[in-house]
N, CA, C and O atoms as CSV, one atom per row, in Angstrom:
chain,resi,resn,atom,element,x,y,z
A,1,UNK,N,N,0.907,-15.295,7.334
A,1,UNK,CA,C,2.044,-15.595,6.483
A,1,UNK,C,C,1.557,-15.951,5.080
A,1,UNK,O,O,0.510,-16.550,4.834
A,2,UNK,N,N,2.392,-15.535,4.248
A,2,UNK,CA,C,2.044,-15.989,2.605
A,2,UNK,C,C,2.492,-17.318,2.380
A,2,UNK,O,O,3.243,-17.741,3.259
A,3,UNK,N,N,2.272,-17.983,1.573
A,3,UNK,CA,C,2.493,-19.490,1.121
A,3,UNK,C,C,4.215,-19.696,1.196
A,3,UNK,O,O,4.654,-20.807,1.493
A,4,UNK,N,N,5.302,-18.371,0.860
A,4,UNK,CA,C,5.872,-18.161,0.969
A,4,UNK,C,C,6.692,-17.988,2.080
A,4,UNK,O,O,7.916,-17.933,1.956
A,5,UNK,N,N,5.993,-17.874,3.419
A,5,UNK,CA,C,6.378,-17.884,4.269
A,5,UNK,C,C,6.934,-16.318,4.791
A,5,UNK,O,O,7.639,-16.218,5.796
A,6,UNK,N,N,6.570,-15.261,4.069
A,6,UNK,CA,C,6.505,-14.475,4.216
A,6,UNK,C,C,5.802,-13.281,5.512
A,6,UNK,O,O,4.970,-13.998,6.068
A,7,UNK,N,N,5.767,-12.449,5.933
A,7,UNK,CA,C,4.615,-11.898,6.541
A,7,UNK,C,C,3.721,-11.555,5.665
A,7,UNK,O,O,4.035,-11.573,4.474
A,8,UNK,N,N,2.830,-11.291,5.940
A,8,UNK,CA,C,1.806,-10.835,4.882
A,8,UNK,C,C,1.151,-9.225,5.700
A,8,UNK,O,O,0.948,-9.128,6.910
A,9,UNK,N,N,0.959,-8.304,4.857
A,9,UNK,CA,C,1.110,-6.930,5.349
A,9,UNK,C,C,-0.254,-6.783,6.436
A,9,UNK,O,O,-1.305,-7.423,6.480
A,10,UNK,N,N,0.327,-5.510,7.380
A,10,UNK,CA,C,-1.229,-5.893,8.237
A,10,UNK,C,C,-1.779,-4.523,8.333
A,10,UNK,O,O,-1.400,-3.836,7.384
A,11,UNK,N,N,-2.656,-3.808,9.282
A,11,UNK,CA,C,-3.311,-2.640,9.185
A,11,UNK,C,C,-2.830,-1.432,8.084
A,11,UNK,O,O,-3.513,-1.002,7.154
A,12,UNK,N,N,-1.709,-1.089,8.393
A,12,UNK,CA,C,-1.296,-0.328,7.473
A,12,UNK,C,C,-0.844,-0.734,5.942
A,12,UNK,O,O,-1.151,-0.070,4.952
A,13,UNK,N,N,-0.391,-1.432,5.929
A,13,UNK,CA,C,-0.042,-2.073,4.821
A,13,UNK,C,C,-1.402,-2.294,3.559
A,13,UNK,O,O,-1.433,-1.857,2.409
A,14,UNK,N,N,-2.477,-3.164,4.326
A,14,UNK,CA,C,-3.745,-2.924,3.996
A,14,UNK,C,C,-3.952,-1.657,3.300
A,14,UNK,O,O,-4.109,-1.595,2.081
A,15,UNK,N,N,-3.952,-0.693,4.045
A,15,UNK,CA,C,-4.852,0.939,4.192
A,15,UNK,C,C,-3.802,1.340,2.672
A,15,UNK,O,O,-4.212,2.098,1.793
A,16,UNK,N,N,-2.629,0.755,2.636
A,16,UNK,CA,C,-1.612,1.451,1.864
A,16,UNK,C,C,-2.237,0.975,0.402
A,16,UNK,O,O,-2.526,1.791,-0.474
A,17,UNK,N,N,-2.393,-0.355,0.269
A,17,UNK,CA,C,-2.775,-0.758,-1.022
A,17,UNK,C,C,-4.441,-0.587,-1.621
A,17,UNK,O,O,-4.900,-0.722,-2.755
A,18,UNK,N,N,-5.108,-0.216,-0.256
A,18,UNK,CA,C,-6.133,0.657,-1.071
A,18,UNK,C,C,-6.318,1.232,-1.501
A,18,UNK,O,O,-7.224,1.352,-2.326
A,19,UNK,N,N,-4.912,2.474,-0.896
A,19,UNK,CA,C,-5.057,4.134,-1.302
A,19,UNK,C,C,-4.689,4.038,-2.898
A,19,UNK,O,O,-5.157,4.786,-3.755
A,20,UNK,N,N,-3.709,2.913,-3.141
A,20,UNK,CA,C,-3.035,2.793,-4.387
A,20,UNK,C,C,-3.845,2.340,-5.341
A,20,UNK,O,O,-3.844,2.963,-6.403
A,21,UNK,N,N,-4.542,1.402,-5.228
A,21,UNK,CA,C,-5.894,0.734,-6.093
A,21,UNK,C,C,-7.183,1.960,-6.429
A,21,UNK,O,O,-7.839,2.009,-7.469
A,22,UNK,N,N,-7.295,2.758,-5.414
A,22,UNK,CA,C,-8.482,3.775,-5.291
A,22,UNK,C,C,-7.359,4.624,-6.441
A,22,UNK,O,O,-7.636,4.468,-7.630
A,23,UNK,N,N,-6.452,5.267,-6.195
A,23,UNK,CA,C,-5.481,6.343,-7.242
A,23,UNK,C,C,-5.584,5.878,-8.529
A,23,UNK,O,O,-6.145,6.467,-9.453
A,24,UNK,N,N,-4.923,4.600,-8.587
A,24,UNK,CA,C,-4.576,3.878,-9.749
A,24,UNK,C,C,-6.755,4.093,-10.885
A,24,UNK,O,O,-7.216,4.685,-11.861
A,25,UNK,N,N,-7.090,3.418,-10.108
A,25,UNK,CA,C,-8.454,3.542,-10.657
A,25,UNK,C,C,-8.915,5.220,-11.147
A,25,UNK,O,O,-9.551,5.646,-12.111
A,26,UNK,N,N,-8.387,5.748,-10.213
A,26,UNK,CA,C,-9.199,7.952,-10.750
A,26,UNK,C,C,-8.082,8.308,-11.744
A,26,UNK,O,O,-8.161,9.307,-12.458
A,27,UNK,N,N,-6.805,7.273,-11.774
A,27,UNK,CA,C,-6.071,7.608,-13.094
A,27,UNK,C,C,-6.354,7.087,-14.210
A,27,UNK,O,O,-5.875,7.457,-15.282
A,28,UNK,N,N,-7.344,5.970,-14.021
A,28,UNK,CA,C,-7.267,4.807,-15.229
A,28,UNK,C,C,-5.912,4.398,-15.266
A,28,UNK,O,O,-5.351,4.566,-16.349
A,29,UNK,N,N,-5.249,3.902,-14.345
A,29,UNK,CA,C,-3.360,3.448,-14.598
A,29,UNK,C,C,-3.912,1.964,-14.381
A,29,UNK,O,O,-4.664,1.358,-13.618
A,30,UNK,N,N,-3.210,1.763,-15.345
A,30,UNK,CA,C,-3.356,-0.139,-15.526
A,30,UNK,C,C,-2.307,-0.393,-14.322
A,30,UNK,O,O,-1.855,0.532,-13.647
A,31,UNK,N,N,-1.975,-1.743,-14.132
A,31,UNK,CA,C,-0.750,-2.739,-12.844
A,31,UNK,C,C,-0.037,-2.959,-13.640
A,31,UNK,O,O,0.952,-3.257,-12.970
A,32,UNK,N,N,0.430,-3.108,-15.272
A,32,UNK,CA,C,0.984,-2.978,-16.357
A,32,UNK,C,C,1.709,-1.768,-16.458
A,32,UNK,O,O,2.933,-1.704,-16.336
A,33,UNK,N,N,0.791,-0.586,-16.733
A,33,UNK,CA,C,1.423,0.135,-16.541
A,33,UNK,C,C,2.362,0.686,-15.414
A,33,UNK,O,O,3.455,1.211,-15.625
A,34,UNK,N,N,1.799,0.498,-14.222
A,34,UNK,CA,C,2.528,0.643,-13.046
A,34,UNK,C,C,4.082,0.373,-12.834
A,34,UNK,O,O,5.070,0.958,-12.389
A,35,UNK,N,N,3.656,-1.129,-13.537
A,35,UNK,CA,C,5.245,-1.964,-13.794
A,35,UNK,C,C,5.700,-1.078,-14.597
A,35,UNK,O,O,6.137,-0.166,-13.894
A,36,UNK,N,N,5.888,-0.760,-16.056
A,36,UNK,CA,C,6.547,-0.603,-16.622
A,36,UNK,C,C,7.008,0.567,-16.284
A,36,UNK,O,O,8.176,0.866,-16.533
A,37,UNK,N,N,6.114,1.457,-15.631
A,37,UNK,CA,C,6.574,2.866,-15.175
A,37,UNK,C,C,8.124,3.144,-14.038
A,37,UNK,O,O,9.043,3.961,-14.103
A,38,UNK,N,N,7.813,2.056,-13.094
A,38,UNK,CA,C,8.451,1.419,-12.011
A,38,UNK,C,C,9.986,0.772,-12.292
A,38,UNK,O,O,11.091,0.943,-11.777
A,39,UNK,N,N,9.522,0.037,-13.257
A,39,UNK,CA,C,10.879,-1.277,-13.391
A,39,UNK,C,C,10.230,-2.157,-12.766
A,39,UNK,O,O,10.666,-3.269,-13.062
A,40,UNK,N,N,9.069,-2.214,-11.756
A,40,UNK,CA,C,9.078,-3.711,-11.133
A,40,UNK,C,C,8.174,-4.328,-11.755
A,40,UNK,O,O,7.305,-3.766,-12.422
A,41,UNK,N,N,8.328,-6.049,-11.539
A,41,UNK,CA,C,7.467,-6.949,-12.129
A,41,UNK,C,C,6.140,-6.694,-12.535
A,41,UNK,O,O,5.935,-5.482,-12.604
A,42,UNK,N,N,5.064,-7.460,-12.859
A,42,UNK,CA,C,4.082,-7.075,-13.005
A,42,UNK,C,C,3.341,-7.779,-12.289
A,42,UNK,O,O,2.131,-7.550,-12.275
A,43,UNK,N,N,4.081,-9.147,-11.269
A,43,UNK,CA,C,3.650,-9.802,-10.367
A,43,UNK,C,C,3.394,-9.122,-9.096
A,43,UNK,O,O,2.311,-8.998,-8.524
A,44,UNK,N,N,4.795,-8.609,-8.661
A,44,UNK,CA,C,4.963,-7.825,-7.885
A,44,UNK,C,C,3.822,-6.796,-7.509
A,44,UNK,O,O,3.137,-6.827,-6.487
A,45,UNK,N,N,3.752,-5.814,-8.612
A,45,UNK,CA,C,3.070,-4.861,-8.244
A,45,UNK,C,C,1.397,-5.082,-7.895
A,45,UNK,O,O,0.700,-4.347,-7.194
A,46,UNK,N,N,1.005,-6.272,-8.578
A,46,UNK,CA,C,0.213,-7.177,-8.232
A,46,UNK,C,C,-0.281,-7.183,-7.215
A,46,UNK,O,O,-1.392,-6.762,-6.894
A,47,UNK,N,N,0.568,-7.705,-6.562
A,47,UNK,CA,C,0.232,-8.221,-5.230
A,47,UNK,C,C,0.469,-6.861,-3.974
A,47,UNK,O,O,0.059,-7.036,-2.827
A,48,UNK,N,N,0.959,-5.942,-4.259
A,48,UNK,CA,C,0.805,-4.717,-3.852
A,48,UNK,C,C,-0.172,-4.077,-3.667
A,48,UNK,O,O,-0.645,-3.505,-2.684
A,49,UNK,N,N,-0.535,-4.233,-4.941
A,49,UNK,CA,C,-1.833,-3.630,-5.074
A,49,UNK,C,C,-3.161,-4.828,-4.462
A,49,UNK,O,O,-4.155,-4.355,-3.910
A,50,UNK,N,N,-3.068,-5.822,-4.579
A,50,UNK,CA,C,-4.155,-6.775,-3.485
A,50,UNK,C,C,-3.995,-6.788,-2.132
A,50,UNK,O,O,-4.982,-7.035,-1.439
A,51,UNK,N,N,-2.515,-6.482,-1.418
A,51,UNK,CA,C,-2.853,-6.162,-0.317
A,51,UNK,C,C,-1.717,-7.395,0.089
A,51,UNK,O,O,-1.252,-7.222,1.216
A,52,UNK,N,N,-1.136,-8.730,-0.704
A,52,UNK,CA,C,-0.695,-9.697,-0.731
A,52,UNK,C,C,0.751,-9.406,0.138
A,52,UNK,O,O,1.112,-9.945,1.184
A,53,UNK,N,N,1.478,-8.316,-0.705
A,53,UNK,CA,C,2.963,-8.016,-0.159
A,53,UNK,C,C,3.217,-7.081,0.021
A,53,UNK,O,O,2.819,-6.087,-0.586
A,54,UNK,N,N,4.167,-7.144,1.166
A,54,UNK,CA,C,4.346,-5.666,2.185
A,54,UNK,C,C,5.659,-5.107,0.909
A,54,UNK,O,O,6.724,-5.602,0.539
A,55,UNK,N,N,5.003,-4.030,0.593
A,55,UNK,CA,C,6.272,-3.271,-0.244
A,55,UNK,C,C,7.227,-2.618,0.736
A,55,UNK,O,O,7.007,-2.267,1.894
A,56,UNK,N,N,8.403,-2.528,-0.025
A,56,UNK,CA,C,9.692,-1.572,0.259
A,56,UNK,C,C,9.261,-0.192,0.670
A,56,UNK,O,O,8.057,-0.047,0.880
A,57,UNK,N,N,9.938,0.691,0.795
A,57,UNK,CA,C,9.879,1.839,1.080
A,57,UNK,C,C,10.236,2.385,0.013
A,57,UNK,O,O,9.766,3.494,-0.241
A,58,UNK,N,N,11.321,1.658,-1.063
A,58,UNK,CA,C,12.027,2.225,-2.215
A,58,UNK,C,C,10.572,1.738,-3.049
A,58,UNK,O,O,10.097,2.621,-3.762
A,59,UNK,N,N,10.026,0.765,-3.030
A,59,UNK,CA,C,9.038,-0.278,-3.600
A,59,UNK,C,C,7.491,1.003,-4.031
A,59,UNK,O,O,6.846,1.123,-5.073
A,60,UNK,N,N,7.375,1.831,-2.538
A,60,UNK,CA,C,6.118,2.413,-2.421
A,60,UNK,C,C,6.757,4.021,-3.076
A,60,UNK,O,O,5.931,4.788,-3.570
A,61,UNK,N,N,7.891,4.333,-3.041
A,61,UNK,CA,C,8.382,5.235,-3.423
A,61,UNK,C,C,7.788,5.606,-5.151
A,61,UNK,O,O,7.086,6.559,-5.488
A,62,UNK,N,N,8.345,4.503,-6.022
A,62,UNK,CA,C,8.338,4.176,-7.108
A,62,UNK,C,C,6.987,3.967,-7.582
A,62,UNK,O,O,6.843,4.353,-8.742
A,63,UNK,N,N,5.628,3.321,-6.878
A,63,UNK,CA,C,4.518,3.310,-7.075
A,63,UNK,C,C,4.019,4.861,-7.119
A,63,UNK,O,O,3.578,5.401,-8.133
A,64,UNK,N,N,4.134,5.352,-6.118
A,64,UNK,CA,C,3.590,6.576,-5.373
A,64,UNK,C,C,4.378,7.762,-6.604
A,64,UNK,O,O,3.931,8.833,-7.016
A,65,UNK,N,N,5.462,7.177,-6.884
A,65,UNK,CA,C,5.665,8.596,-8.162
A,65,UNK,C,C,5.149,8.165,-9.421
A,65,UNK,O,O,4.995,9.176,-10.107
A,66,UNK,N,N,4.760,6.996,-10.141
A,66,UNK,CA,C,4.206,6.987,-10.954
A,66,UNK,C,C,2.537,7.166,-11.118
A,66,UNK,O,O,1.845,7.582,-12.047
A,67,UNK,N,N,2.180,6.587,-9.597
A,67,UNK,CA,C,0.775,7.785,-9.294
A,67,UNK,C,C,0.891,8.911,-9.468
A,67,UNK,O,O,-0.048,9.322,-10.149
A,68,UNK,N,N,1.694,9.796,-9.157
A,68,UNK,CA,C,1.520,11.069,-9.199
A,68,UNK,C,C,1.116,11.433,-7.445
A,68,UNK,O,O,0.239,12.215,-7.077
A,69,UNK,N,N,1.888,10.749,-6.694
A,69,UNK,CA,C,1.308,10.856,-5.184
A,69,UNK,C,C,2.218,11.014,-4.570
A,69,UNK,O,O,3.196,10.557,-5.163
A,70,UNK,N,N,2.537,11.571,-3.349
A,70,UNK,CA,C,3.610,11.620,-2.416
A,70,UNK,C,C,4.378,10.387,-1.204
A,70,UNK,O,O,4.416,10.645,-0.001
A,71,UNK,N,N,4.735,9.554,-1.575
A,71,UNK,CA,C,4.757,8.302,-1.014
A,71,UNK,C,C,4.381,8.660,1.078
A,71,UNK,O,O,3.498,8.131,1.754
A,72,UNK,N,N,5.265,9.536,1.464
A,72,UNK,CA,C,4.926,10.293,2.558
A,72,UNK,C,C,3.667,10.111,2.895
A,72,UNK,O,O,3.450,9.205,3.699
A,73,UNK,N,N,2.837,10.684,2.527
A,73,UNK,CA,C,1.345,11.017,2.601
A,73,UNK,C,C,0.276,9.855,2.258
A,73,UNK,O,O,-0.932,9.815,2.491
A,74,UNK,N,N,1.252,8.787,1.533
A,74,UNK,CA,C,0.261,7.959,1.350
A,74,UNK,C,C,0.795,7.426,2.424
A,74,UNK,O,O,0.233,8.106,3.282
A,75,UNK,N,N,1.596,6.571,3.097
A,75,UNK,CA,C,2.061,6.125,4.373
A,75,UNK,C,C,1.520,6.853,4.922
A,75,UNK,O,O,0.575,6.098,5.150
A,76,UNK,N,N,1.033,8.389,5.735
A,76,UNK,CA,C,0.443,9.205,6.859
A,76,UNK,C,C,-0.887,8.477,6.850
A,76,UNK,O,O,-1.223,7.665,7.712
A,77,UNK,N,N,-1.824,8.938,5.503
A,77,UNK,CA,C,-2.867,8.776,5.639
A,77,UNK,C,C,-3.069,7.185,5.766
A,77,UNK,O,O,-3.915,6.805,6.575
A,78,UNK,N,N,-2.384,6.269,5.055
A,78,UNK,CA,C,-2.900,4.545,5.626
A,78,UNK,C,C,-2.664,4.727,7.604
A,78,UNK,O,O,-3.436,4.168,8.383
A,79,UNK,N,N,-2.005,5.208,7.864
A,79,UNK,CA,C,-1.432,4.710,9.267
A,79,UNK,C,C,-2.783,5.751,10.120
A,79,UNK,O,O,-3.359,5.575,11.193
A,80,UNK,N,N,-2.901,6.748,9.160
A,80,UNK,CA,C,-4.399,7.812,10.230
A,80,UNK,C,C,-5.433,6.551,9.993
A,80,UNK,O,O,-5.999,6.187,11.023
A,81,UNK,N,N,-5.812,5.725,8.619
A,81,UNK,CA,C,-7.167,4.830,8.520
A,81,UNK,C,C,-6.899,3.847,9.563
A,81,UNK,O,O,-7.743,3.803,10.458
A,82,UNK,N,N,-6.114,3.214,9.627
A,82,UNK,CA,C,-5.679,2.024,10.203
A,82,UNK,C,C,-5.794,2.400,11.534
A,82,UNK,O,O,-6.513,1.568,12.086
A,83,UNK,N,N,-5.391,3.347,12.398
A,83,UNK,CA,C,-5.239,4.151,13.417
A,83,UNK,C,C,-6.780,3.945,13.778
A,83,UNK,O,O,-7.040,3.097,14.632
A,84,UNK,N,N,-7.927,4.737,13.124
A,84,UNK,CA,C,-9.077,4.497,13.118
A,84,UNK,C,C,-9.892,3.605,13.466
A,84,UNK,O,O,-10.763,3.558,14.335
A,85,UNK,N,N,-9.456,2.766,12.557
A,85,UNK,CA,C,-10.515,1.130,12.557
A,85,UNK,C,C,-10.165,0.878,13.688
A,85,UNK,O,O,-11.022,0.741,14.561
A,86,UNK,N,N,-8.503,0.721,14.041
A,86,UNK,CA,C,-8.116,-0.204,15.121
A,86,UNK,C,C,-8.967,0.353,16.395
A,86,UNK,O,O,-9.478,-0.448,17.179
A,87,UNK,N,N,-9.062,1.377,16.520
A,87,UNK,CA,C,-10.038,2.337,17.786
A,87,UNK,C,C,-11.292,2.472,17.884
A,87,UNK,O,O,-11.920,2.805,18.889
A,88,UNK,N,N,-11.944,2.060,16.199
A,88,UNK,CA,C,-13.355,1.484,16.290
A,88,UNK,C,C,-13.336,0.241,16.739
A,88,UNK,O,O,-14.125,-0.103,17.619
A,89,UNK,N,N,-12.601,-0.457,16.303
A,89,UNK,CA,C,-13.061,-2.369,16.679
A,89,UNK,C,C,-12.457,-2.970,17.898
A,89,UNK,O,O,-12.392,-4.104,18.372
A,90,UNK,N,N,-11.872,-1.312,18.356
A,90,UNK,CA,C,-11.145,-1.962,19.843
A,90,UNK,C,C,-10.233,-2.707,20.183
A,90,UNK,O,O,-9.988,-3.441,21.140
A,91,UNK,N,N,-9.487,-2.245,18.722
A,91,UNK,CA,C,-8.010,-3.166,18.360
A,91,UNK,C,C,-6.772,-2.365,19.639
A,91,UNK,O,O,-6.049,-2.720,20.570
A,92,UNK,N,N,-7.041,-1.502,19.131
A,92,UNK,CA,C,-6.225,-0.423,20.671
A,92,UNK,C,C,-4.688,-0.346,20.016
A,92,UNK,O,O,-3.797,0.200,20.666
A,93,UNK,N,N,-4.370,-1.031,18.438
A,93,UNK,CA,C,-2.938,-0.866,17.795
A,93,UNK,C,C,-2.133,0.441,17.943
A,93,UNK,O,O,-2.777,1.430,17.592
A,94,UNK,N,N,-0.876,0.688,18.380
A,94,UNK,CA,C,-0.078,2.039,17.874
A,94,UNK,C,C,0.327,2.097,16.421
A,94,UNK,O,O,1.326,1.612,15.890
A,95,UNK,N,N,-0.398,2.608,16.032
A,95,UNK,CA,C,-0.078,2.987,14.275
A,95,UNK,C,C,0.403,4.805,14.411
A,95,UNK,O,O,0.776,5.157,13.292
A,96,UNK,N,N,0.464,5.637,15.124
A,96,UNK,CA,C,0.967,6.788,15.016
A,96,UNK,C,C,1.249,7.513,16.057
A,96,UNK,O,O,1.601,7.032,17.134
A,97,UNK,N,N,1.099,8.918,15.787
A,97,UNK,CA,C,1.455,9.434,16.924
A,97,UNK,C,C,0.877,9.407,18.277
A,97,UNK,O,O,-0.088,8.644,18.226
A,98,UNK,N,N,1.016,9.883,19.461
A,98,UNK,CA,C,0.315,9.714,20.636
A,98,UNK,C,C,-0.440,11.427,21.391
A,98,UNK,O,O,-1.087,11.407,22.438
């Protein structure tokens, strides 16, 4: 939980804000820019991008088009990494298909 009392995001969620930090970085896109591209805060996207808060779907939508990324695909591929680890470390999680 966040200080907030929030959930705080878990395997996938993780995998999601890497893919976005790794993009954001091969674009040179500032978290500034992100916001302003977006409409959302600059807190917000923040913490998106650390891994802090589980974004929206409308939330990852809006990131993922100002990447230049398919929000779809970034959700597939976090849930294939996450899928992964969990089956290396013997987590045994359902993150996808069967």
């Amino acid at each position: 939980m966040s200080p907030k009392g929030e959930p705080g995001p878990g395997p996938v969620g993780l995998e999601v804000a890497a893919i976005i930090r790794e993009r954001a970085g091969r674009l040179d896109v500032k978290q500034a820019d992100i916001a302003q591209a977006t409409g959302l805060n600059k807190t917000r996207v923040s913490r998106v991008c650390r891994g802090t808060y589980v974004s929206t779907v409308d939330e990852l939508a809006l990131i993922a088009r100002a990447l230049e990324m398919d929000a779809g695909r970034v959700l597939d591929d976090a849930i294939k990494v996450a899928a992964q680890h969990a089956t290396i470390s013997g987590g045994g999680g359902d993150f996808g298909d069967s």
